[in-house]
C-alpha positions as CSV (number, residue, x, y, z in Angstrom):
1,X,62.6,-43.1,40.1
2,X,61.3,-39.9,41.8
3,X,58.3,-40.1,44.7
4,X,56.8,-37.0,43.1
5,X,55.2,-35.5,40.5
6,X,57.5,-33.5,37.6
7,X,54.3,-31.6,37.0
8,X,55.7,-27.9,38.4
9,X,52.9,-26.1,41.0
10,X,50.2,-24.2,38.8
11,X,51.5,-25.5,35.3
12,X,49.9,-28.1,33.4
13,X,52.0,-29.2,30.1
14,X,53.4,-32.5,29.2
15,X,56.4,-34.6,29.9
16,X,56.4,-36.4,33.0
17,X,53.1,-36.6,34.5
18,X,51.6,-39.1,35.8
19,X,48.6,-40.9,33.9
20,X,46.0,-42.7,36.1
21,X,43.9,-44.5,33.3
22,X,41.1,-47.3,33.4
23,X,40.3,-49.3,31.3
24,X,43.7,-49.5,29.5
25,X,43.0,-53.2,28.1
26,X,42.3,-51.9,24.7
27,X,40.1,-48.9,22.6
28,X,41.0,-45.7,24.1
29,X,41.9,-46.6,27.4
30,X,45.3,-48.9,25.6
31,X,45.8,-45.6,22.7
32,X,46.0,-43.3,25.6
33,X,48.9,-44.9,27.4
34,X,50.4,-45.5,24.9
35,X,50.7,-42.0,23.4
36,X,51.2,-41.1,27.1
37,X,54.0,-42.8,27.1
38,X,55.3,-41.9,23.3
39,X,55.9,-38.7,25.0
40,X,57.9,-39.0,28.3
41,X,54.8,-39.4,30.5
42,X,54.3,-41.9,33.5
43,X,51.1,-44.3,33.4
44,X,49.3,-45.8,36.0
45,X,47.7,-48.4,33.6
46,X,44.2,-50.6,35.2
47,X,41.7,-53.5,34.1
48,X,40.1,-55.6,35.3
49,X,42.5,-58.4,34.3
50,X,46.2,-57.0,34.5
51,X,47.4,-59.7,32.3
52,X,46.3,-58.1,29.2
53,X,49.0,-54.7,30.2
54,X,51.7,-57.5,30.0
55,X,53.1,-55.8,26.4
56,X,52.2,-52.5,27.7
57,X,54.6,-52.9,30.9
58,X,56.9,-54.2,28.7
59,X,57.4,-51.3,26.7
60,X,58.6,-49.0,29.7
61,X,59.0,-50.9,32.9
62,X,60.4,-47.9,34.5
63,X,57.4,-45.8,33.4
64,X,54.4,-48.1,34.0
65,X,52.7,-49.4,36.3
66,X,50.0,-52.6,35.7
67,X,47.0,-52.7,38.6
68,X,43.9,-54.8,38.8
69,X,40.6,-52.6,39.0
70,X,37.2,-53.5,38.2
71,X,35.6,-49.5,39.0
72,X,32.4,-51.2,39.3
73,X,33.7,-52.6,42.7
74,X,34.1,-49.5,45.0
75,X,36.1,-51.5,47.3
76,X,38.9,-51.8,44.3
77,X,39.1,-48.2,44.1
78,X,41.3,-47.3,47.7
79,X,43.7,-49.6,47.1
80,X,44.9,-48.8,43.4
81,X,45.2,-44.8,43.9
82,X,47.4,-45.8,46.9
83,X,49.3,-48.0,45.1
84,X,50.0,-45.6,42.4
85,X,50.6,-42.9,44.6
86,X,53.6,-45.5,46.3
87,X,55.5,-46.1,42.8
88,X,55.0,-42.2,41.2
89,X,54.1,-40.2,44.4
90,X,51.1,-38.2,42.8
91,X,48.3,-39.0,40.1
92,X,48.8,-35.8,37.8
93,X,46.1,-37.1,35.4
94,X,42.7,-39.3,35.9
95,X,40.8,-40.3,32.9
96,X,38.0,-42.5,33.7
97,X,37.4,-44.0,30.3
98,X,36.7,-48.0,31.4
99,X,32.8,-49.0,30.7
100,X,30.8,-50.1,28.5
101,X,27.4,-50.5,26.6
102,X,23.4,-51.4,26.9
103,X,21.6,-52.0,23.7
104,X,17.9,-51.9,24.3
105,X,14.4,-50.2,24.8
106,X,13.6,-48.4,28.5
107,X,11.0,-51.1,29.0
108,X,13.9,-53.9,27.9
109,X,16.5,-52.5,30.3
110,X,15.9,-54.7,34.0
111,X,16.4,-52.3,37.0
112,X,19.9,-54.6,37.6
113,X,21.2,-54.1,33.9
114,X,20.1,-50.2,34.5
115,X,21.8,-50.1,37.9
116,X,24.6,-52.7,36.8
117,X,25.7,-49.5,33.9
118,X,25.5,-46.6,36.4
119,X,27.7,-48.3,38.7
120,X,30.7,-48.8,35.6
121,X,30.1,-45.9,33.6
122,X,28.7,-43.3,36.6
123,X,29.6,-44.4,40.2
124,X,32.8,-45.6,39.5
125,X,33.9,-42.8,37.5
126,X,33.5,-40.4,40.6
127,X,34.8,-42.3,42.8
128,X,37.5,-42.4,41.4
129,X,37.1,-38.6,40.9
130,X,36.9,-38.1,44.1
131,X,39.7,-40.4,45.3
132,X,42.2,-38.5,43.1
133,X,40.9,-34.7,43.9
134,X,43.1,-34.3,47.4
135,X,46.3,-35.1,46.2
136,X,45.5,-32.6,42.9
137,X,44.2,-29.8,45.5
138,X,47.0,-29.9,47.5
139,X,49.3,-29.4,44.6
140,X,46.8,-27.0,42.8
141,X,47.7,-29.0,39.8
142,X,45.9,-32.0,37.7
143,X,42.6,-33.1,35.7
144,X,40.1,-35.1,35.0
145,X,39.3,-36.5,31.8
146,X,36.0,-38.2,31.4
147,X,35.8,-39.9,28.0
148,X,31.7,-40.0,28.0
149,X,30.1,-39.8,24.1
150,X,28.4,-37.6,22.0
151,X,25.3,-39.6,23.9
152,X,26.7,-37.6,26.5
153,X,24.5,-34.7,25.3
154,X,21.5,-36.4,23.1
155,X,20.2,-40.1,22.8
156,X,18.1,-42.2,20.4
157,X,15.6,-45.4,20.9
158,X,17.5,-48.2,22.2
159,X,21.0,-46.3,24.0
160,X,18.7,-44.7,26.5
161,X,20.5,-46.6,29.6
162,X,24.1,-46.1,28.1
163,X,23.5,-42.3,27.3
164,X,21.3,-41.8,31.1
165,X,24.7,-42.7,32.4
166,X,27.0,-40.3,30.0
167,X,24.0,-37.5,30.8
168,X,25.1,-38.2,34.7
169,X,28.6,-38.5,34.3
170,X,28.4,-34.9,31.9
171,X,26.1,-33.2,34.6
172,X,28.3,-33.6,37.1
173,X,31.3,-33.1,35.7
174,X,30.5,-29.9,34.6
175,X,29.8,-28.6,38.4
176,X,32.9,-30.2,38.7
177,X,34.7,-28.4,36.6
178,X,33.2,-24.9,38.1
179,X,34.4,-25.9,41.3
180,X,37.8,-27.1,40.9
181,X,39.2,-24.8,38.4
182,X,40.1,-22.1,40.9
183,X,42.3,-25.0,42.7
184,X,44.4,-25.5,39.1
185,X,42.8,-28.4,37.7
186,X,41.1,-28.7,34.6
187,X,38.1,-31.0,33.5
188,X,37.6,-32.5,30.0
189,X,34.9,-34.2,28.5
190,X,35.6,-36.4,25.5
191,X,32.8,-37.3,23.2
192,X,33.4,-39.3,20.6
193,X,31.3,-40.8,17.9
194,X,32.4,-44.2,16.7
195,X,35.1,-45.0,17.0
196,X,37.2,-48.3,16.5
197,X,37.1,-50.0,20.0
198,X,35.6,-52.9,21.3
199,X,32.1,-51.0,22.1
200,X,30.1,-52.0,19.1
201,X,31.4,-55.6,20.7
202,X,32.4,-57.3,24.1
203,X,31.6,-54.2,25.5
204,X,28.1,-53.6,24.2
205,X,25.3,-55.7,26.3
206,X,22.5,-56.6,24.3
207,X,19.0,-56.9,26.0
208,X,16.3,-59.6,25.2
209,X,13.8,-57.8,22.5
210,X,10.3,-56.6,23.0
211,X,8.6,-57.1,18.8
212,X,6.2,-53.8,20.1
213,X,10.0,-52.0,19.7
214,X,10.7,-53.6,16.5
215,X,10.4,-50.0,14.8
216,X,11.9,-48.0,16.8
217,X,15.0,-50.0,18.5
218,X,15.6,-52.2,15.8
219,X,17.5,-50.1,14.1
220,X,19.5,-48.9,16.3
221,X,20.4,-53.0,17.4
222,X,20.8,-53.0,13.5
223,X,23.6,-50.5,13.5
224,X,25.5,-51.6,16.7
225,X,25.3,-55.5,15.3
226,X,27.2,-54.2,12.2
227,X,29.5,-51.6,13.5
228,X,32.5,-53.6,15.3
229,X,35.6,-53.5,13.1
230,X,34.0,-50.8,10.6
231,X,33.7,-47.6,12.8
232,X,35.5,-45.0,11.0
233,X,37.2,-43.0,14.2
234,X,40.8,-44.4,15.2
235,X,41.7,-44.6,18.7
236,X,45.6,-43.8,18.4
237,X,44.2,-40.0,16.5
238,X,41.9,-39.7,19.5
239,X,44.6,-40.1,22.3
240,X,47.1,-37.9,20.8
241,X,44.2,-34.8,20.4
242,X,43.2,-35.4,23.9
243,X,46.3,-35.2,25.0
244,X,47.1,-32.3,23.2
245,X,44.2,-30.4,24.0
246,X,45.4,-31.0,28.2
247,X,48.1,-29.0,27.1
248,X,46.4,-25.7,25.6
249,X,45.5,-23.0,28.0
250,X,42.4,-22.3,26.1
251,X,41.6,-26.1,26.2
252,X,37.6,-26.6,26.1
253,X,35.1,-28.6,28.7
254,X,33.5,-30.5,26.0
255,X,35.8,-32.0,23.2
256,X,33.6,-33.6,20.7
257,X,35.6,-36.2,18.5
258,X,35.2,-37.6,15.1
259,X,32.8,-36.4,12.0
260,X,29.5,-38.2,13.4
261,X,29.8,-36.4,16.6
262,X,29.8,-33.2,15.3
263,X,27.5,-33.8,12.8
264,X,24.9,-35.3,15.6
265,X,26.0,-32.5,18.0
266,X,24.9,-29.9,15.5
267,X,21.7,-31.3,14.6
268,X,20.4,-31.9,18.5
269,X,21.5,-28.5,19.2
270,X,19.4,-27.0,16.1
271,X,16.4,-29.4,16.9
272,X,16.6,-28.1,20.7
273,X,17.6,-24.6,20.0
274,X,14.3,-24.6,17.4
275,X,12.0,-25.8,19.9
276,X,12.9,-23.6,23.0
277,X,12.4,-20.7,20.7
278,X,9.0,-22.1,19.6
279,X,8.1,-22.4,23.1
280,X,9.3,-19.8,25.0
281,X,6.1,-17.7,25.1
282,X,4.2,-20.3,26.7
283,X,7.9,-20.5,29.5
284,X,7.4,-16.7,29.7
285,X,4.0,-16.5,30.6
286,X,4.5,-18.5,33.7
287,X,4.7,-15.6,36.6
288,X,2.1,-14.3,38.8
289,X,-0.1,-11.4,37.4
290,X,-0.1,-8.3,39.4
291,X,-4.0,-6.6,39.1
């Protein structure tokens, strides 16, 4: 097996990268390698129990590689790039897609649930970033995929922790992306709408309920109870259009997935779009006047 990365200086297109994935247990994380690997790639598959990448290892030995990483450790983080980095010799592709959910109103959400879900979905994610951004510099050659959610860009009454971290992770990844595409490496954001992973269950936290939020949360609890097993987006369609996407040179920051996300995109940008106009006198009126 070759100590370095197939992936030619200045070129990004597929066959023989490496894949640096978390969360590879299942949902998009699991679809990901294994389109990855449906096409010639390497993958660098993590979770926090490598057990469950048994079958996954199986399938290409030569090609994949099974770590433990919990990214809500920081102390994990070190010692699985270098490891991946010993068996393929370079990380061509990150995607930071392990995380998970918080069901509940601001005033329902403890400071160490709130802090608990930046530390997954945020501070892990760049870390991990950051860990894998030398070795892509030096090559002038890579990307960064952050699966985040149309959440990512709006939220409702009850996902406020869940989408403050997606607001993070999209805020910075978009300075990110400014500053690393002179070096030859790309950033894309995935947001999906629902789709058929394990969010709407083991990896949604539920928070203990306030009746004052009965209107206004309950719903949305409502709609995350029922939606495990029925979301309408599949997994394997997502991973083979994000791939796919890496490979076009006009490939976007933001890649909204699945009907609902578009559909919610369009109306939050319509509802914000409508207000800013509405208000803009009042914004413009702001400076000093000159007498």
């Amino acid at each position: 097996m070759s100590t370095t990365s197939s992936t030619p200086k200045g070129e990004f297109t597929s066959k023989g990268r490496v894949w640096f994935i978390t969360g590879t247990s299942s949902g998009f994380g699991r679809s990901l390698a294994e389109e990855a690997l449906r096409r010639g790639e390497r993958v660098v598959a993590t979770a926090r129990n490598p057990e469950t990448l048994t079958d996954l290892v199986q399938k290409a030995p030569d090609r994949v590689l099974a770590l433990r990483l919990d990214v809500g450790r920081p102390e994990d983080i070190g010692p699985a790039i270098e490891a991946a980095l010993a068996r393929f010799g370079a990380i061509d592709v990150l995607v930071n897609n392990a995380g998970y959910g918080v069901v509940g109103a601001v005033e329902e959400t403890s400071d160490a649930e709130l802090r608990a879900q930046f530390e997954v979905n945020f501070f892990g994610a760049i870390a991990l970033t950051r860990a894998a951004l030398s070795g892509m510099r030096a090559r002038r050659s890579g990307a960064i995929v952050q699966i985040s959610s149309f959440g990512g860009q709006l939220s409702v009454a009850g996902f406020g922790a869940y989408s403050a971290t997606k607001f993070a992770l999209e805020g910075m990844s978009e300075a990110l992306a400014a500053e690393v595409a002179p070096l030859g490496i790309r950033v894309l954001i995935v947001e999906p709408g629902a789709f058929r992973t394990r969010f709407g269950g083991s990896a949604l936290r539920r928070m203990p309920t306030i009746d004052d939020y009965a209107t206004t949360v309950g719903p949305t609890r409502a709609f995350a109870a029922g939606m495990d097993g029925t979301q309408e987006g599949d997994p394997a369609k997502a991973a083979a259009a994000i791939i796919d996407t890496l490979d076009r040179a006009d490939a976007p920051l933001r890649l909204p997935l699945g009907a609902d996300a578009v559909q919610a995109l369009r109306t939050s940008l319509a509802r914000k779009t409508e207000e800013l106009e509405t208000w803009a006198p009042v914004a413009r009126s702001m400076a000093f006047t000159t007498t």
